[in-house]
C-alpha positions as a printed Julia matrix, in Angstrom:
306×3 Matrix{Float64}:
 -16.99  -12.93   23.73
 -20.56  -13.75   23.44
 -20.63  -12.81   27.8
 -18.8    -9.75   27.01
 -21.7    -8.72   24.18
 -24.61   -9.39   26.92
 -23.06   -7.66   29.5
 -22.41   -4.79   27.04
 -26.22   -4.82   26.41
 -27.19   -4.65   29.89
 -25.36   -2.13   31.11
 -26.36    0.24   27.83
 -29.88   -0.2    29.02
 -28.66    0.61   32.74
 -27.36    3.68   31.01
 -30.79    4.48   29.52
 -32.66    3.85   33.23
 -30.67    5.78   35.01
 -29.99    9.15   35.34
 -26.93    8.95   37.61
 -23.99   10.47   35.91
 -21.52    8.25   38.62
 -23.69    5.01   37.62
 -22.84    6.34   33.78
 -19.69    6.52   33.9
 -19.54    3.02   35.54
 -21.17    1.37   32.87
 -19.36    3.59   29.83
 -16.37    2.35   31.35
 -16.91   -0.97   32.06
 -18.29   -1.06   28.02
 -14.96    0.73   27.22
 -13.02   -2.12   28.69
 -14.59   -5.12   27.14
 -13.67   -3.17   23.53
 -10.51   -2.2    24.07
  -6.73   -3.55   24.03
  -5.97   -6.26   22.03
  -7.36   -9.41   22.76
 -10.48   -9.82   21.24
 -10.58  -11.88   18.21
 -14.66  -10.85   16.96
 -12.98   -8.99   14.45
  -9.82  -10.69   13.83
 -11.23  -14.67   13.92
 -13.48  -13.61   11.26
 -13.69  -15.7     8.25
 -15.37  -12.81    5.81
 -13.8    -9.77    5.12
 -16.62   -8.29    3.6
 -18.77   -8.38    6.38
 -15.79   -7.24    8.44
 -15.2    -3.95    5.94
 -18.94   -3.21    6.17
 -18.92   -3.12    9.85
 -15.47   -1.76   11.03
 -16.53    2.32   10.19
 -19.71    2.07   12.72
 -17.02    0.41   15.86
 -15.03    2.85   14.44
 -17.12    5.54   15.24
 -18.43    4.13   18.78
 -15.01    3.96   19.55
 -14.71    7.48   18.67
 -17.83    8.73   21.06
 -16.66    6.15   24.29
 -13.54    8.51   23.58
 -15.22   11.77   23.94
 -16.48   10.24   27.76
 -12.94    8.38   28.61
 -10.14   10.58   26.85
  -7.33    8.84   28.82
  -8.04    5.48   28.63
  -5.15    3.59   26.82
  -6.51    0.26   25.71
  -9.58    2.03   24.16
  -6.66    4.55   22.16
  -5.45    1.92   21.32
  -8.06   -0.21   19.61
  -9.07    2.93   17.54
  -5.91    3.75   16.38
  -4.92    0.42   15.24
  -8.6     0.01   13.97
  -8.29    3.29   11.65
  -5.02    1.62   10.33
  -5.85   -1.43    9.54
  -8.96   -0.67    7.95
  -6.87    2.75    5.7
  -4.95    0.11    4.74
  -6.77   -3.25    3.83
 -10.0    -1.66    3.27
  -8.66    1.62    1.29
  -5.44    1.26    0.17
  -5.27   -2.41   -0.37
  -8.86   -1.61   -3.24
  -6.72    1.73   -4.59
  -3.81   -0.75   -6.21
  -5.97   -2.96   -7.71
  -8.02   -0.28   -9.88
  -7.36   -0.18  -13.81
  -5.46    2.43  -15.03
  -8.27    4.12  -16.29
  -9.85    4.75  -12.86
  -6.91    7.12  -12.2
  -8.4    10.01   -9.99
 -10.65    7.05   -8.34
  -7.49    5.95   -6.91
  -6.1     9.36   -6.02
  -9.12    9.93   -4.21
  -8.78    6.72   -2.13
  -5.04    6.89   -1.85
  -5.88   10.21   -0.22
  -8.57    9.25    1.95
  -5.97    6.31    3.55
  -3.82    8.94    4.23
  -5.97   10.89    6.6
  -7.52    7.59    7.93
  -3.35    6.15    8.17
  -2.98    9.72   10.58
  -6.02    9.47   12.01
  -4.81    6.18   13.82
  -1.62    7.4    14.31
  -2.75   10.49   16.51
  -5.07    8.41   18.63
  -1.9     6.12   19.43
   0.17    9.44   19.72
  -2.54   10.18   22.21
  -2.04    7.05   24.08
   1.91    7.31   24.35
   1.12   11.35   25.64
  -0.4     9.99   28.64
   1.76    6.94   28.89
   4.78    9.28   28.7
   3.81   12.87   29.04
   5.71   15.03   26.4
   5.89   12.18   23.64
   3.66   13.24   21.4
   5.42   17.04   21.15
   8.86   15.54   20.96
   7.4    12.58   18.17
   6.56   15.31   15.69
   9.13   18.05   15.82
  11.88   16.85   18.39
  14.58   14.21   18.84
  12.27   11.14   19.37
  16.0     9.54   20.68
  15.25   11.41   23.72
  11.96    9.73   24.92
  12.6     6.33   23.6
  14.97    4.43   25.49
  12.19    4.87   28.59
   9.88    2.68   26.48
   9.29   -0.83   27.89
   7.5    -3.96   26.79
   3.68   -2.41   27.15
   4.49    0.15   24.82
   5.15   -2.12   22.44
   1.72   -2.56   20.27
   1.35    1.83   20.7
   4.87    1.77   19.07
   4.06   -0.8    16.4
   0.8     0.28   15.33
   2.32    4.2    15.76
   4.71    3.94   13.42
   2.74    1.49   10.55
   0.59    4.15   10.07
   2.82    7.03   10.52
   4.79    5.37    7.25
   1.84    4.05    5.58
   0.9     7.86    5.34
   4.57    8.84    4.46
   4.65    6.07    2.01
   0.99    6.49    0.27
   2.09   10.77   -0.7
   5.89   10.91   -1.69
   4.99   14.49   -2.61
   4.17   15.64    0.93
   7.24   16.58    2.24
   6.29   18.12    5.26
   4.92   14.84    6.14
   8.24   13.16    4.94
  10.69   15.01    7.07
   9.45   13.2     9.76
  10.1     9.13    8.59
  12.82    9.52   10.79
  11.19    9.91   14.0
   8.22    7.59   12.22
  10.46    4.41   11.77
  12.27    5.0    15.18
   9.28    4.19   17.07
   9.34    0.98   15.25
  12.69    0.44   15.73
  12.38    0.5    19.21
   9.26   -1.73   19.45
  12.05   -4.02   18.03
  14.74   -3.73   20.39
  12.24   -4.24   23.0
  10.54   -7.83   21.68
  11.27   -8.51   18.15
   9.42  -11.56   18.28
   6.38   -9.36   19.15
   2.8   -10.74   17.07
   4.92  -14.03   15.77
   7.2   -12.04   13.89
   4.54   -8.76   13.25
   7.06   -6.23   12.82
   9.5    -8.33   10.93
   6.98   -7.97    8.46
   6.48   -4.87    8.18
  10.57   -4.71    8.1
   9.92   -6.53    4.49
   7.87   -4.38    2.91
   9.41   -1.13    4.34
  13.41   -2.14    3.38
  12.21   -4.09    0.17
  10.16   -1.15   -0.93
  12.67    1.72   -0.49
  15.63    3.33   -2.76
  18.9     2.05   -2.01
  20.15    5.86   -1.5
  16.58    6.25    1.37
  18.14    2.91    3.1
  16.52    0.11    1.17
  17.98   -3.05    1.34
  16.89   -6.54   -0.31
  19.51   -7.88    2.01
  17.51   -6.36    5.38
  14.04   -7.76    3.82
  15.45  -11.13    3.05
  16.65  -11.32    6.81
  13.81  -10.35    8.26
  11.38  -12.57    5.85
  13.21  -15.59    7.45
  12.78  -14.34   10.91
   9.05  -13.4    10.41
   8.75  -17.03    8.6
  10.26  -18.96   11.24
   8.56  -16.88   14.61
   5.15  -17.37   13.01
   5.78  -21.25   12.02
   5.55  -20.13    8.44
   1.9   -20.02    9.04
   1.38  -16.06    8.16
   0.69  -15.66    4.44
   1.93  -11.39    4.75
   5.68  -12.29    5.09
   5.29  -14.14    0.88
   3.29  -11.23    0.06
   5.21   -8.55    1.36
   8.5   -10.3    -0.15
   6.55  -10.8    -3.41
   5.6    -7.52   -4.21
   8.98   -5.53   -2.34
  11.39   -7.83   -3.29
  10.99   -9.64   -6.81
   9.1    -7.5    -8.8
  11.71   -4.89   -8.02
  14.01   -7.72   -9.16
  11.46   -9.15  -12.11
  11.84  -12.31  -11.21
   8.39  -14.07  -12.22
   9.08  -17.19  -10.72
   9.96  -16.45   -7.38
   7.29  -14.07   -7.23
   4.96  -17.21   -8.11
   6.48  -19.32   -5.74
   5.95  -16.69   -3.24
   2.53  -15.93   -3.47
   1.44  -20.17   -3.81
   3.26  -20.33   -0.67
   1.24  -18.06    1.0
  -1.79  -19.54   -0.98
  -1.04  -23.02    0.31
  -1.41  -21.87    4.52
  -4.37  -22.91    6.22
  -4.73  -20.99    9.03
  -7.26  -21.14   11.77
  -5.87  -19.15   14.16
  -8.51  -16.52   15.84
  -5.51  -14.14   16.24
  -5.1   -13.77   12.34
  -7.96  -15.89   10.7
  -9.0   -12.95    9.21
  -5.64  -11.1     8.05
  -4.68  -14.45    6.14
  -8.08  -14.42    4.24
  -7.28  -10.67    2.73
  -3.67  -11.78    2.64
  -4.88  -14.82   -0.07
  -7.31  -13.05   -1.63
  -3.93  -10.0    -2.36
  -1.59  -13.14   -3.39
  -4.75  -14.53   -6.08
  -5.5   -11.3    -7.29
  -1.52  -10.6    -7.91
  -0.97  -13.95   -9.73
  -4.17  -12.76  -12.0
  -2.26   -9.73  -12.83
   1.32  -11.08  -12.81
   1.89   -9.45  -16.59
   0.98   -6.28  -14.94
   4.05   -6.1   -13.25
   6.91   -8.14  -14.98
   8.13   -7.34  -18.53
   8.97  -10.96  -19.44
   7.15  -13.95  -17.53
């Protein structure tokens, strides 16, 4: 990484010595490709989510301008989309739920900012499927997404995931949007796919979000504690048990629905008791704890009798 981060600085002063626009474009895209996909772990090893938070809007936004000189380039749609996403939701979202009551419009505001941040993401990666699969992006939002789909393979895979989580996170944040809503079905059938495709995919990623998505829904929208429950053990048991998100998710979709305190206790010490070192998701288990202490803090905010 550290290589990557002084060859980034000498070709930005290259950049600034030259006035060759071939010799430009070079070195933007050469930057572009040591930022983008999915592999680095600056971000992701990080052991301080605070220092993450504070600096995720500026990449954010140099992602944004390498965009405006590579339009087309896939990895770098990629790593902006899912970067808007995760940072609407851990960064936005995530702070909305925990306000007091009385800090009502705070949250509305903030719930409504993740929404445009969740959409955001999700047109970058709508971007990234256009040119991946010309016509996907048209057919996504007003077609039959069953059409495009089955052509899908294994690459498409983390443009599917991240698609579709914040596609629904933005369904899920306004209920009251129902222009927006009309379209969960195409939203969760990108996801579906990703899962017929590799449903092992990020040791057990998108059984996760499987959790949280059939935990959290009505019976008569197609929740199902059964569905959450299965995919909790498969997330579990693909990521060694060593993800704290599959006890959180089934925490907070599953037994406070059910207000039972002491398997939502269990739950969340579970996920309290991983230690986790892991570059890939150092930093996703830290936020992870810190949502599990904060929800034992507040347990009699959500359970009648505990």
């Amino acid at each position: 990484m550290k290589s990557k981060l002084i060859i980034g600085t000498v070709i930005c002063l290259l950049i600034l010595w030259t006035g060759s626009c071939s010799l430009k474009q070079l070195a933007i895209d050469t930057v572009i490709d040591s930022l983008s996909g999915d592999g680095g772990t600056v971000f992701t090893g990080d052991d301080d989510p605070e220092l993450i938070g504070e600096a995720l809007p500026f990449s954010l936004k140099l992602y944004e301008t390498l965009l405006t000189q590579s339009p087309e380039h896939t990895g770098l749609l990629l790593t902006t989309g899912m970067g808007f996403v995760m940072y609407a939701n851990a960064y936005v979202q995530a702070p909305s739920d925990r306000l007091p009551d009385e800090e009502y419009m705070r949250r509305k505001q903030m719930r409504a900012r993740a929404k445009k941040l969740y959409l955001r993401g999700r047109d970058y990666l709508l971007d990234a499927l256009e040119i991946r699969h010309p016509g996907f992006r048209e057919t996504a939002l007003a077609g039959d997404v069953g059409e495009v789909l089955p052509q899908m393979e294994a690459d498409d895979v983390p443009f599917l995931y991240w698609c579709s989580a914040g596609w629904i996170g933005a369904i899920s944040i306004d209920s009251f949007d129902t222009k927006l809503g009309i379209t969960r079905n195409n939203a969760i059938a990108l996801m579906d796919r990703a899962y017929e495709i590799e449903e092992s995919w990020g040791d057990g990623t998108i059984h996760e979000f499987y959790i949280s998505y059939y935990g959290g829904l009505p019976e008569m929208l197609g929740g199902s504690e059964e569905k959450a429950r299965f995919h909790f053990d498969r997330a579990t048991t693909l990521s060694d048990g060593q993800k704290a998100g599959p006890y959180v998710a089934l925490a907070t979709a599953v037994t406070v629905k059910n207000q039972d305190v002491e398997e939502f206790r269990e739950l969340l010490e579970a996920a309290l008791a991983i230690e986790n070192d892991d570059p890939d998701s150092r930093l996703v288990t830290i936020i992870m704890q810190e949502k599990a202490r904060w929800l034992l803090d507040h347990v009699d905010d959500f359970f009648l009798v505990f």
